[in-house]
N, C-alpha and C positions, 0 to 999 in steps of 0.2 A: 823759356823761349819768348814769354808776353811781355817780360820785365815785371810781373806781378810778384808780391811779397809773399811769403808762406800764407799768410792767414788767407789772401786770397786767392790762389792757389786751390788753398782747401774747399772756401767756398764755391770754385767754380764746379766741384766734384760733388752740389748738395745732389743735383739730378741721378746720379747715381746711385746714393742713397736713398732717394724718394722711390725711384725705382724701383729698390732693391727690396721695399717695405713694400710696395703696389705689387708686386709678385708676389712675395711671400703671403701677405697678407686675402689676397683673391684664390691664389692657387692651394690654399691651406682652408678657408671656406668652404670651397666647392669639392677638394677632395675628402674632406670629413661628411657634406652632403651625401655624396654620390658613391662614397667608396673608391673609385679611380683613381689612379695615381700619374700613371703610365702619358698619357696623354699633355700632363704638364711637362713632363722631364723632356717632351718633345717639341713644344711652344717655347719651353725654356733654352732650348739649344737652339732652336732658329733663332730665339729674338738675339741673344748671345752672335750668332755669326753675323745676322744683320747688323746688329751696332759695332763690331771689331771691323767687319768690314766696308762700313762706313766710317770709320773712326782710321783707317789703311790711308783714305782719301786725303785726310789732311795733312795741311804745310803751315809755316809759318805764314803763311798771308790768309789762312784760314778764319773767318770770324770766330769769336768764341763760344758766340751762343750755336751754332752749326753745331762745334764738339760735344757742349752741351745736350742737346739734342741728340744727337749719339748716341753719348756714354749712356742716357736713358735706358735707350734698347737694350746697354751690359746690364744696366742694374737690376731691370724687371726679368732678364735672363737668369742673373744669377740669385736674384729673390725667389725664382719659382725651378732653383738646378737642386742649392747647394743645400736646405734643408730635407727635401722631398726625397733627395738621393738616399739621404742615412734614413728617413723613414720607411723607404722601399724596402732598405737591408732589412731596419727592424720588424717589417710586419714578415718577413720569412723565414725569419730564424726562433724558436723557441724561447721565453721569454728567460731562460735561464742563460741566453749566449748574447743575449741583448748587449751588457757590459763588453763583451771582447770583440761585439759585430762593430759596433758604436767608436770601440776605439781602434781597430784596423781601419772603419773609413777617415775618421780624424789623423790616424797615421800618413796615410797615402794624399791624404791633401794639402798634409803641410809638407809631404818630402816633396809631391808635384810645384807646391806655391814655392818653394825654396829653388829646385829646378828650374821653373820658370824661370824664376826673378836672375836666377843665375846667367842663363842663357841668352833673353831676353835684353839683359843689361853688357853683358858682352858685345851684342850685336848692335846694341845703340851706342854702346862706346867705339867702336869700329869703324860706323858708317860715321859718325859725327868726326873722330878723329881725320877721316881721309877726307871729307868737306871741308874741316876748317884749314886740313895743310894746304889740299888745291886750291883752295880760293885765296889765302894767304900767300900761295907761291904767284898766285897771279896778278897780285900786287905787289910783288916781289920784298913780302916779309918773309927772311925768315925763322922757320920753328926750332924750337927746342928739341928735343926727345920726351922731355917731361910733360911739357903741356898742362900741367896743375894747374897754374895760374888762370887759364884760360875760366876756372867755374867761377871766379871770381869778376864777372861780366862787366859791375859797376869802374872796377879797375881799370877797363881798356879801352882803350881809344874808340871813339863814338864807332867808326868805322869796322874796327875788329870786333868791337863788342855786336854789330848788327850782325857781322859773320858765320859769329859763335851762337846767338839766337837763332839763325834761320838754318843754322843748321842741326841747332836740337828740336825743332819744330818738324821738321823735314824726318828725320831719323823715329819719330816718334810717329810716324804714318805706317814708316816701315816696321816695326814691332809688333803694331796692333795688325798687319799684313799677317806677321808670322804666327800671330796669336787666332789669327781667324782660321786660319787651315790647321791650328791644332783643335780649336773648337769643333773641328767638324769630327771631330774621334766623337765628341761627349753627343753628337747629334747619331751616329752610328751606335752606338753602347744604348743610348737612350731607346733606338728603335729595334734593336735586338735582345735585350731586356724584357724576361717574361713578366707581364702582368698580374700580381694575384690578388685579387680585391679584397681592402682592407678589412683588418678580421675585428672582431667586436668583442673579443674575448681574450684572457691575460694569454692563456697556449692556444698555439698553433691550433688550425680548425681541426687538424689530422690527426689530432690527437684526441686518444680513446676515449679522454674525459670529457670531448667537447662534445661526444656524439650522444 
């Protein structure tokens, strides 16, 4: 939508990953201090719907560094979700189910990240398709059924081609919309979620041998 190349592209996404390491990194400190866990998964979900729902906000006349700034709040959100999550499972299950706990949450994150992207990417193909037919019929082009050509931006007329940009810019406000209201599930699970402070020992505290 910026006209930038992949490489920068990727760089504009460093904040994310700074983020993602600023979460991980504080929230994994202080729950080793403290023993707590619970209280992150909940800072992590808010900051999570603050930055999707500020990232809803944007359009292609958006600056970049605004998004930037954003996607920050995703990444310290899911620096302090997505490790802490599997360690909550792991400090409650026996250290002999750790391997099957470990890999039902790895299960369930790639079948949700694969849903998402499914869903998610429907929904930006949809709204972008019906943006660039109306605006193109309003200049009385017109479309294909296909529409392929269109990802090919450098190819089209200065005119089409800003059409086609401000309409994947625009669509990508609305995904992180629909992605914010599914966040608020992980901020509910998060605050429903019993607490049991971390144990300092291979088995479970409940177990005979720890007594």
């Amino acid at each position: 939508a910026g006209g930038r190349t992949p490489t920068e592209a990727g760089l504009l996404t460093i904040p994310l990953m700074v983020g993602s390491l600023v979460g991980t990194l504080v929230s994994g400190q202080l729950i080793t201090r403290f023993g707590r866990w619970k209280r992150f998964l909940v800072i992590g979900s808010v900051s999570l719907i603050i930055g999707m729902g500020l990232l809803s906000t944007i359009s292609h006349t958006t600056p970049e560094w605004h998004a930037m700034v954003f996607i920050a709040f995703v990444g310290v959100g899911m620096g302090m979700l997505l490790q802490n999550y599997v360690l909550a499972v792991q400090n409650t299950v026996d250290v002999s189910q750790v391997g099957a706990s470990s890999a039902t949450v790895a299960f369930f994150r790639s079948l949700g990240g694969a849903v998402g992207v499914s869903v998610l990417g429907a929904i930006l193909a949809a709204q972008v398709k019906d943006d660039v037919t109306s605006k193109l019929s309003a200049l009385g082009v017109q479309t294909s059924g296909g529409g392929g050509s269109l990802l090919d931006v450098k190819s089209l007329p200065p005119q089409v081609a800003e059409i086609v940009r401000s309409a994947y810019g625009d669509a990508t406000g609305t995904i992180f919309g629909v992605a914010a209201v599914v966040a608020v599930l992980s901020l509910v699970a998060a605050l429903l979620i019993k607490e049991v402070p971390l144990r300092t020992t291979v088995k479970k505290a409940s177990d005979p041998a720890d007594v």
